[in-house]
C-alpha positions in Angstrom: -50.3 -149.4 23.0 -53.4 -147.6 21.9 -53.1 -150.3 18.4 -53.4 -153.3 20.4 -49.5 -153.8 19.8 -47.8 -155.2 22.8 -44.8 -152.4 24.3 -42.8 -154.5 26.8 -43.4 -158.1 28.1 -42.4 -159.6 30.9 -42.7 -163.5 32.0 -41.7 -165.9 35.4 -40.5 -168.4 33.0 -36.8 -168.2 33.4 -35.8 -169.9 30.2 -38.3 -168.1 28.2 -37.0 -164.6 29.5 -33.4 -165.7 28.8 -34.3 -166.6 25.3 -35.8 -163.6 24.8 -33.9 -161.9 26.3 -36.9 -160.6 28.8 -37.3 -159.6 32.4 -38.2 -162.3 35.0 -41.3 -161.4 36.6 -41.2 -162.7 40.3 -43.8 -165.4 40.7 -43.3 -165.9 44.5 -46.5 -166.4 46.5 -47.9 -163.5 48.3 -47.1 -159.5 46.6 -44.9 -159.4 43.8 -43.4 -156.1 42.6 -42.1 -155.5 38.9 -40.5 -152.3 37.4 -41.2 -150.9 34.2 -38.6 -148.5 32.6 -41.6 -147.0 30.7 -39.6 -147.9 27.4 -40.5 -150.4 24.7 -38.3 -153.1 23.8 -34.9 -152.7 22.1 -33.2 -153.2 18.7 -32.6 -157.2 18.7 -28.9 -156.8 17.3 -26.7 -159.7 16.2 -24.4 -161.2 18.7 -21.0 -159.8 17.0 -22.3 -156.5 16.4 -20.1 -153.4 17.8 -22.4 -150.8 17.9 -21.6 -147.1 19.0 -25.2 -145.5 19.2 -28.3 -146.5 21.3 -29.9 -150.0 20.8 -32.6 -149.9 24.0 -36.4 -149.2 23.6 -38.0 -146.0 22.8 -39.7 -143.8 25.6 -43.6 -144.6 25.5 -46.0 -141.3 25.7 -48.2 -139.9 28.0 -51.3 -141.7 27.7 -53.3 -144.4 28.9 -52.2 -148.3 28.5 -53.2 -151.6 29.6 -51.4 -154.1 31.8 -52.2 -157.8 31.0 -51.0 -160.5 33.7 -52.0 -163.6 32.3 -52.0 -166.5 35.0 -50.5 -170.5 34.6 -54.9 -171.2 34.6 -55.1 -169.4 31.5 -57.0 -166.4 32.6 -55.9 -163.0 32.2 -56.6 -159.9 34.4 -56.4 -156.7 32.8 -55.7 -153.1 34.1 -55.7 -149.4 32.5 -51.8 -147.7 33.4 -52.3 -144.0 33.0 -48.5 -142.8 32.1 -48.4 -138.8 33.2 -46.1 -135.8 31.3 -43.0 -135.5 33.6 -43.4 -132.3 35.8 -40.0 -131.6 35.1 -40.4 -131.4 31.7 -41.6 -127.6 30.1 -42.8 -126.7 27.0 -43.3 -130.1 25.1 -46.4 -131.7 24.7 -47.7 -134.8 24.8 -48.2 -134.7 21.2 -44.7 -133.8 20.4 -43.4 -136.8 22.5 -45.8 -139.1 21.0 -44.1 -137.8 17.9 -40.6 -138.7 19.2 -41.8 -142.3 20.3 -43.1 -143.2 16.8 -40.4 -141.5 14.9 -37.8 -143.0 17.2 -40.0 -146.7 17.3 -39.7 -146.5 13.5 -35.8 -146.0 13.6 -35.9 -149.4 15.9 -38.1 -151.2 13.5 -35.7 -150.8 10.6 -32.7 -151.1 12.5 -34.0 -154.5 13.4 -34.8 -155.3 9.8 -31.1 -154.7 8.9 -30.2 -157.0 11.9 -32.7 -159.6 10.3 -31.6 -159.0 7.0 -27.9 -159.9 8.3 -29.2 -163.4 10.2 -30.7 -164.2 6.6 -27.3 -163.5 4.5 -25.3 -165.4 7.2 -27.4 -168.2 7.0 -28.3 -168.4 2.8 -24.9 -167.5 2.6 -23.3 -170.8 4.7 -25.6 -172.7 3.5 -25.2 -172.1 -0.1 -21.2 -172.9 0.5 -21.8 -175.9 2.4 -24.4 -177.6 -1.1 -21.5 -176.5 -3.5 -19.0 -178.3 -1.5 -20.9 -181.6 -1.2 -21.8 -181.2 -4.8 -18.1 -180.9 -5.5 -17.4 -183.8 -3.3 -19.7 -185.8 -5.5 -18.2 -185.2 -8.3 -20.3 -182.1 -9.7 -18.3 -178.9 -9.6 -20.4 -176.3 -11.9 -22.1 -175.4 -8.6 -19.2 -174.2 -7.0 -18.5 -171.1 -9.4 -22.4 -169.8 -8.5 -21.5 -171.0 -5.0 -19.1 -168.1 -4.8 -21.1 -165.5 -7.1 -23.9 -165.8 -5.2 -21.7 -166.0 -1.3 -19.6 -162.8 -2.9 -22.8 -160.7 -3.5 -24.1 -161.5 -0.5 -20.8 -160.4 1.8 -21.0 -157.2 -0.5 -24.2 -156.7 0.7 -23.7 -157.4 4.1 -20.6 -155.3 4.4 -22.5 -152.5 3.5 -25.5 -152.9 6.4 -22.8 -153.7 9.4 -19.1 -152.9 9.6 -18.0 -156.5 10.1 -14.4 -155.2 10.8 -15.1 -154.4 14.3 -14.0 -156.7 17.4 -13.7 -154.4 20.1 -15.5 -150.9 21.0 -12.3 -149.5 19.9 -13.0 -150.2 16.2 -15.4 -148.2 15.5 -12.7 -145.0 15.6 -10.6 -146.8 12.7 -13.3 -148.3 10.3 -15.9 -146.3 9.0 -19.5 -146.6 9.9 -21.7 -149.0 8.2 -25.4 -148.8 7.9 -26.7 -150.1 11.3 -24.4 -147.9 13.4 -25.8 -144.6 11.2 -29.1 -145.8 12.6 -28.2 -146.2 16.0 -26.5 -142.9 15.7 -29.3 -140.9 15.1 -31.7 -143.5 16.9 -29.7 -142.1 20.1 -30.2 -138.1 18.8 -34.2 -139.1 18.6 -34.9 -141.2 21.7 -33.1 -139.2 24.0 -33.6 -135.9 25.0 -37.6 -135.5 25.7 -39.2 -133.1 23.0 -40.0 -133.2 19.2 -38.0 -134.8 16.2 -35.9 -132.0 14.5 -36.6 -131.2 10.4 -32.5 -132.4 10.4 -33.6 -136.0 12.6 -36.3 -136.7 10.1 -34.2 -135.6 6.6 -31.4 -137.9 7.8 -33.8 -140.7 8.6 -34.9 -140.3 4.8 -31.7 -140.5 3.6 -30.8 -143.9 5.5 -33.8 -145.3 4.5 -32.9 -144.3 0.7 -29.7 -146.4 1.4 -31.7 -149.3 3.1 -34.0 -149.5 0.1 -31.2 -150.0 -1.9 -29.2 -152.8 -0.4 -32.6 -154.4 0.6 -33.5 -154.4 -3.2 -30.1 -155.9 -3.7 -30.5 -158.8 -1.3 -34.1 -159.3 -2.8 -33.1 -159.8 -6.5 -30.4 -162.5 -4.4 -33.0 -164.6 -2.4 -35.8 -164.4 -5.4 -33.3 -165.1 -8.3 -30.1 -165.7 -7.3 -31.1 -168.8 -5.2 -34.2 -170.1 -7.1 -31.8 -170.5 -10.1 -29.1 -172.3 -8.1 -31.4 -174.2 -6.2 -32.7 -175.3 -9.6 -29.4 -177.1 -10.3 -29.5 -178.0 -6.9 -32.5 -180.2 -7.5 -31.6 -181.7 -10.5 -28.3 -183.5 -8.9 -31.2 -184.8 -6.4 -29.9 -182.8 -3.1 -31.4 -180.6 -0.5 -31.7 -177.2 -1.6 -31.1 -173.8 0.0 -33.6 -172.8 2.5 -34.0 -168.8 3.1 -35.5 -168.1 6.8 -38.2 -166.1 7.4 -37.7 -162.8 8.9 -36.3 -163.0 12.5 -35.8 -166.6 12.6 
């Protein structure tokens, strides 16, 4: 981008792409050829999330970019990529897409946030269970009543960001819409028709992020008192404590 940031990536590594979830990029000898969908990358959802709305990249700009192909040597060749207004396309400016990518890249970002903030509950959340139990185990069962508190705030919390109901792409049409899916709906109404974010698009995206603030608040006052405390008690029975990732591990 014109930041610095890094849009799409690509990589031969096969393993690497896979865990990423990334395009190979053919490293045969001779001429290679790789397609870019001129889009950025996608919301990184979680692996049991049923989501009716749009979860790929944003559409990048008109505008110049640069390609980087770094080599197994370590040196890197760099190129400019000069992305042209679709001639198909009339009365929208460049401006008013760049407007769309950044309002629509900012809907990804926090859509991915909520993903991350999921991955963190699921994992405090387990692993907060798992010390009350082998306190119990032991012998020591006042743990086990904060166990559940703190595991019952938590699933309150997480219930509200994803609609962990759903199984099937059926089950969206008998149990409402959670947080993420309101994203990806209007994620989808920004992304993808070419032309401007509507007054309405930007409103709703204010109201979300009212909601988002909220439950994010929530699970803060959880990870930064909640677990301190317990982890506290933890401590003094001599065991491993609870250990809260960092975002998007």
């Amino acid at each position: 981008g014109g930041d610095g940031s890094v849009l799409q990536q690509f990589t031969s590594d096969s393993s690497a792409a896979e865990a990423q979830d990334l395009p190979v990029l053919p490293a045969e000898s001779g001429q290679n050829r790789v397609h870019w969908g001129l889009r950025t990358d996608g919301v990184n959802t979680v692996d049991d999330a049923v989501v009716w709305g749009y979860t790929g990249g944003p559409k990048v700009a008109p505008g110049t970019y640069t390609v980087r192909l770094a080599s197994a040597d370590g040196d890197t060749l760099r190129r400019s990529l000069d992305v042209e207004m679709d001639p198909r396309i009339e009365d929208v400016t460049s401006a008013e897409l760049r407007a769309q990518h950044d309002l629509a890249t900012s809907i990804r970002d926090t859509t991915n946030a909520i993903y991350d903030a999921i991955r963190t509950i699921r994992s405090v959340r387990e692993q907060v269970r798992s010390v009350a139990e082998h306190a119990s185990t032991a012998g020591h069962d006042a743990l086990t009543t904060r166990a559940d508190s703190i595991a019952s705030e938590l699933t309150s919390i997480e219930e509200r960001l994803m609609q962990t109901e759903n199984e099937s792409f059926q089950d969206p049409l008998n149990f409402p819409p959670q947080l993420d899916n309101q994203y990806a709906y209007l994620y989808g109404f920004v992304a993808g028709p070419d032309g401007p974010p509507t007054a309405s698009a930007r409103e709703r995206f204010r109201d979300l992020n009212e909601q988002w603030d909220a439950l994010r608040n929530r699970l803060q006052s959880v990870l930064q008192s909640d677990v301190p405390q317990f982890n506290q008690r933890v401590r003094a029975l001599d065991s491993n404590p609870v250990f809260v990732p960092a975002v998007g591990e």
